[in-house]
C-alpha positions as CSV (number, residue, x, y, z in Angstrom):
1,X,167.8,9.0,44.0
2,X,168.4,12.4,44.9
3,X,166.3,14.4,47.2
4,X,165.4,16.8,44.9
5,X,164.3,14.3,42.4
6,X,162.1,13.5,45.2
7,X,160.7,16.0,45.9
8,X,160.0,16.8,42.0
9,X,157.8,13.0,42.2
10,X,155.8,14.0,45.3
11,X,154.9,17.8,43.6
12,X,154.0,15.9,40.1
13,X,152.3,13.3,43.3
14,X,150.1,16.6,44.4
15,X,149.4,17.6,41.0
16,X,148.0,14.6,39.5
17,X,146.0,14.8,42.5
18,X,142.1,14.3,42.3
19,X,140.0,17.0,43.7
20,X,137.3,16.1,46.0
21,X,133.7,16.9,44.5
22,X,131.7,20.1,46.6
23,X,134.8,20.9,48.8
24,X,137.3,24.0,48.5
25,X,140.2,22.9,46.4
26,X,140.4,19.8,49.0
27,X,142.1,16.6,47.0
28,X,142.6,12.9,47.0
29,X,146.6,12.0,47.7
30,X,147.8,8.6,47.2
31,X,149.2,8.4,50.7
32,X,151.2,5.4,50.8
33,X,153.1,7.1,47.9
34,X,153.8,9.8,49.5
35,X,154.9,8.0,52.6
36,X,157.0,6.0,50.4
37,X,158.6,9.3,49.0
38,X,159.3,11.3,52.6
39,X,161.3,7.4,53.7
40,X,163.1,8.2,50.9
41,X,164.3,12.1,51.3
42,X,164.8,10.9,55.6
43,X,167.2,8.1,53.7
44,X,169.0,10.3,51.1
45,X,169.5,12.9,54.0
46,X,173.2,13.9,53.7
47,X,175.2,13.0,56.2
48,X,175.7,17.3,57.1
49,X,172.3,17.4,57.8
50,X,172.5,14.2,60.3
51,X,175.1,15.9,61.9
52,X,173.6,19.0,62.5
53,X,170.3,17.0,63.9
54,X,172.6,15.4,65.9
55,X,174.3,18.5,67.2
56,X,171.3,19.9,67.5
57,X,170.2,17.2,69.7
58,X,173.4,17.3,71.8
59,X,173.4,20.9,71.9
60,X,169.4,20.7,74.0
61,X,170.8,17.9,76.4
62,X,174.1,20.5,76.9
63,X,171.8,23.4,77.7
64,X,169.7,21.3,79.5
65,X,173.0,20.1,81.7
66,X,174.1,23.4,81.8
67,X,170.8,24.9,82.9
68,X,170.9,22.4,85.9
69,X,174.5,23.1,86.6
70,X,173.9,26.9,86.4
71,X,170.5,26.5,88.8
72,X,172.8,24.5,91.8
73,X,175.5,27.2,91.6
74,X,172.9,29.8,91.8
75,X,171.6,28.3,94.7
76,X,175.1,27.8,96.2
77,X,175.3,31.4,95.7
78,X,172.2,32.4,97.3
79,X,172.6,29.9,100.4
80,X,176.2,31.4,100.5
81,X,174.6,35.0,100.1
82,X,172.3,33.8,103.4
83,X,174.9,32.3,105.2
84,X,176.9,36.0,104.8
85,X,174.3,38.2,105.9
86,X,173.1,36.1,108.8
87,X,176.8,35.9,109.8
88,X,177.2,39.8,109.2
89,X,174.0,40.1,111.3
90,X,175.4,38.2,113.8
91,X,178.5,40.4,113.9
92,X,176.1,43.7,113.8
93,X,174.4,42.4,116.9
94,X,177.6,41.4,118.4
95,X,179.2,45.2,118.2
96,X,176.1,46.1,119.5
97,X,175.9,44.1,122.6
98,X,179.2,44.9,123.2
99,X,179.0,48.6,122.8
100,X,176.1,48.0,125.3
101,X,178.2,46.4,127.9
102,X,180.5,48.6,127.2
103,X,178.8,51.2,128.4
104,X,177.5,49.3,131.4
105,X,181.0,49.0,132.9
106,X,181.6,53.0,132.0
107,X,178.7,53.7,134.2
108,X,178.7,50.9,137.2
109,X,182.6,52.1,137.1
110,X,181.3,56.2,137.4
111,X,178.8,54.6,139.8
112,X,181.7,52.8,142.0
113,X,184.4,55.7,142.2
114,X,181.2,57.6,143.2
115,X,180.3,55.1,145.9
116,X,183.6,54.9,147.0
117,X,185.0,58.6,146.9
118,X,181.6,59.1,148.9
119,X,182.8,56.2,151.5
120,X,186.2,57.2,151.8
121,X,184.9,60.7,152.6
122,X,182.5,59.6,155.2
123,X,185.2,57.8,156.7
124,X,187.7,60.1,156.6
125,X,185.1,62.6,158.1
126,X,184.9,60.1,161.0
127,X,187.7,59.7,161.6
128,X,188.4,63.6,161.4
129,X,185.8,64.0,164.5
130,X,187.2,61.3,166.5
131,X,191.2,62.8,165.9
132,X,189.5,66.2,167.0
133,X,187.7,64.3,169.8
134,X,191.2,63.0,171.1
135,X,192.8,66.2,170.1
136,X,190.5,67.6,172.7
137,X,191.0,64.9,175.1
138,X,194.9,65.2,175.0
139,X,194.4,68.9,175.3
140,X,191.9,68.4,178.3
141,X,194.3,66.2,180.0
142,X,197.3,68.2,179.2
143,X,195.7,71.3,180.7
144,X,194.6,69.0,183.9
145,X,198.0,67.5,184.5
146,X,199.3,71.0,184.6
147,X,196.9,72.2,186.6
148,X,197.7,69.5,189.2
149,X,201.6,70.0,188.9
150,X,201.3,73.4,189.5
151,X,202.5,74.7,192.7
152,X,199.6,75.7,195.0
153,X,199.5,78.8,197.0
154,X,198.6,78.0,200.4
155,X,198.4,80.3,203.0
156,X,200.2,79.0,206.1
């Protein structure tokens, strides 16, 4: 039987249907016959429209698959996207540190020559004094060994 020729029975099925007394156009269906008929159209199905369920059905547990599949590489991505901005982070406060130190040395290195031009003064300064000291020392001595080499005028 073909499915249309079923589905002429179970209209002539509703037709010859009795109504039910005092309700709104409410009627009596023989349904085991009508069961019987709806077994028959799922077993005259053709085979196209098998298929398609089928595909149909295949096509949900694909998307289904693919939805999972799509929702671990999206979190890859995102775990990925963390792992690149921590690491960039990590690189900002790295530049930063280092600019810091950076600067550090500049100044204990100003602060040093400072230090050390200051020292080198001071000592040179001391040591100016004392060569001025002996200077005057030689000079003192010098004048004194003249004065005692020098002939003296006696009166005899």
């Amino acid at each position: 039987m073909k499915i249309d020729e079923i589905l002429d029975l179970m209209d002539e099925l509703l037709d010859k249907a009795v109504t039910v007394p005092f309700t709104n156009k409410k009627t009596l269906v023989d349904t085991e016959k009508l069961r019987e008929y709806i077994d028959s159209i799922r077993y005259n199905l053709p085979s196209d429209i098998k298929k398609a369920k089928e595909l149909q059905n295949d096509k949900a547990i694909i998307m289904t698959e693919a939805n999972k599949k799509a929702e671990v590489i999206i979190k890859k991505a995102e775990d990925r996207a963390k792992v690149l901005v921590s690491n960039e982070e990590i690189l900002k406060q790295a530049k930063e540190q280092a600019a810091e130190i950076t600067a550090q040395a500049y100044a204990m290195d100003r602060d040093i020559r400072n230090a050390m031009s200051e020292k080198i003064d001071s000592m040179l300064a001391s040591t100016e004094e004392s060569l001025a000291s002996t200077l005057n020392n030689i000079k003192s001595t010098r004048a004194a060994v003249k004065a005692a080499n020098a002939p003296k005028n006696n009166s005899k």
